[in-house]
NUROMI-570128 format. One record per residue: residue number from 1; residue in one letter; x, y negated, z negated of N, C-alpha, C in turn. Coordinates in steps of 0.02 Angstrom, whole numbers, plus 32768, in hexadecimal, padded with zeros to 4 digits. Example, Ala and Ser with C-alpha at 12.3 -4.5 7.8 and 13.67 -1.06 7.14 Angstrom:
REM residues 2
FINU  donu  minu   n.u   n.v   n.w  ca.u  ca.v  ca.w   c.u   c.v   c.w
FINU     1     A  8294  811C  7E7A  8267  80E1  7E7A  8294  80A5  7E7A
FINU     2     S  8282  8070  7E9E  82AC  8035  7E9B  8285  7FFE  7E76
END
This chain:
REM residues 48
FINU  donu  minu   n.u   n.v   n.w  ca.u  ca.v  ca.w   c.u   c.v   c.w
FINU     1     X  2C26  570D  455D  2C60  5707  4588  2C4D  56E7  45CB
FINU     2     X  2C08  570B  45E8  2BF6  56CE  461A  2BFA  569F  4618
FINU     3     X  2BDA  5673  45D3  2BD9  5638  45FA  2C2E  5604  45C2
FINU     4     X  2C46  562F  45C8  2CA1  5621  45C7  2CAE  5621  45FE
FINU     5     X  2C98  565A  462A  2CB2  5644  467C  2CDE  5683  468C
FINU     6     X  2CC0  56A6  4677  2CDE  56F1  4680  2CB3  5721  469D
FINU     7     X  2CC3  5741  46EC  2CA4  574F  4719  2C7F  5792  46F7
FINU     8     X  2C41  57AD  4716  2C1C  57E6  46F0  2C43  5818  470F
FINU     9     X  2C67  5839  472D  2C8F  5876  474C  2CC3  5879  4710
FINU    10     X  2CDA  583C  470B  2D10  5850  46C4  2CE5  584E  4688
FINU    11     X  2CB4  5840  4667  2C88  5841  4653  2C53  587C  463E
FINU    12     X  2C57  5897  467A  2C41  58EA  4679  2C81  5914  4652
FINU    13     X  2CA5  58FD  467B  2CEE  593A  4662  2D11  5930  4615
FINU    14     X  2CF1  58EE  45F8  2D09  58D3  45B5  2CDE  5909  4584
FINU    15     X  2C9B  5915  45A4  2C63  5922  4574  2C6D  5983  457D
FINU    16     X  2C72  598B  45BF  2C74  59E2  45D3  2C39  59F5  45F9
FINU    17     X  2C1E  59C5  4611  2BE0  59BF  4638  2C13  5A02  4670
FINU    18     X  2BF0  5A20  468E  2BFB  5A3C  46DB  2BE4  5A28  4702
FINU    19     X  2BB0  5A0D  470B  2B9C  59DD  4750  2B9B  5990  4743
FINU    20     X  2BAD  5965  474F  2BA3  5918  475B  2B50  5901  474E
FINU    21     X  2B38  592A  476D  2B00  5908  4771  2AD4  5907  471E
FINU    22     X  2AED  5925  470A  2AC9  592A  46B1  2ADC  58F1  4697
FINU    23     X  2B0E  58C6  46A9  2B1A  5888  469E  2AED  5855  46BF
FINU    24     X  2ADF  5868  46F9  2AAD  5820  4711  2A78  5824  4701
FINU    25     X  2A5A  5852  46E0  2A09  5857  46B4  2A12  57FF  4691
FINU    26     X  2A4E  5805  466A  2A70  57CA  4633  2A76  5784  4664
FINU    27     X  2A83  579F  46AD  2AB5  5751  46BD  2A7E  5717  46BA
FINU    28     X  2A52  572D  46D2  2A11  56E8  46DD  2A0B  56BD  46A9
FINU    29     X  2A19  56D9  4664  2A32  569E  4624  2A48  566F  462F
FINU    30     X  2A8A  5689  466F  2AAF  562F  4681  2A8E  5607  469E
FINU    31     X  2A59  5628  46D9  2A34  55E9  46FB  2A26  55BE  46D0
FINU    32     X  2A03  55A1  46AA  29F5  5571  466A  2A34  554A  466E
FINU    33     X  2A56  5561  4648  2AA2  5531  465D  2AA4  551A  46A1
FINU    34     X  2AA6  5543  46B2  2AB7  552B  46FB  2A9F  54F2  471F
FINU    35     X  2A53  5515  4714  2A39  54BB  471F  2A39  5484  4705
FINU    36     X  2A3B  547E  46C0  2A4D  5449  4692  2AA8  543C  469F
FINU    37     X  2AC5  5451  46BB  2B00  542E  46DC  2AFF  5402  472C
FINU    38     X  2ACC  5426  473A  2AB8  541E  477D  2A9A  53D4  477C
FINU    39     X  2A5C  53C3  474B  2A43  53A1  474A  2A74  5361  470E
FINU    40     X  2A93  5358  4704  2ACE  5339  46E3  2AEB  531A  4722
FINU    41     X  2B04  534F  474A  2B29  533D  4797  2B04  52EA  47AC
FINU    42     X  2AB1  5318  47BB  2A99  52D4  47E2  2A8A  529F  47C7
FINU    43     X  2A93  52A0  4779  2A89  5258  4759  2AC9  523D  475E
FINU    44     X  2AFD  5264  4757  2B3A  5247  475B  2B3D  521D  47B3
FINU    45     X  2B39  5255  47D9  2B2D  5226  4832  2B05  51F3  4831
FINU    46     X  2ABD  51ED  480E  2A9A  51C2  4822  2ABF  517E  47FD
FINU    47     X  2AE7  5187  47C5  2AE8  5143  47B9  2B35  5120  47CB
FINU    48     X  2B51  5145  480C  2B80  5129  4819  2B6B  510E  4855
END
C-alpha cells in the first residue's frame, strides 16, 4: 500500500497496528524507489 501512495498512519489502522511506528520498521523499503525516481528526475533535467 506504501508504495501505492498510501500514508503509514492509515496503514497502521488498515493492519491494527496500535502504534504507527511498527509500520516504519517497513517504510525504508521505499527509499529504493525513491531514489530510482529521484534519479530518473535528473536524467530527465539533465537532458532538457
Amino acid at each position: 500500500m506504501l508504495g501505492l501512495g498510501v500514508d503509514l498512519y492509515t496503514i497502521s489502522k488498515i493492519l491494527g497496528h496500535a502504534n504507527v511506528q511498527t509500520n516504519q520498521r517497513y517504510a525504508h523499503l521505499q527509499v529504493e524507489a525513491q531514489r530510482a525516481a529521484l534519479d530518473k528526475l535528473s536524467e530527465l533535467v539533465a537532458t532538457q
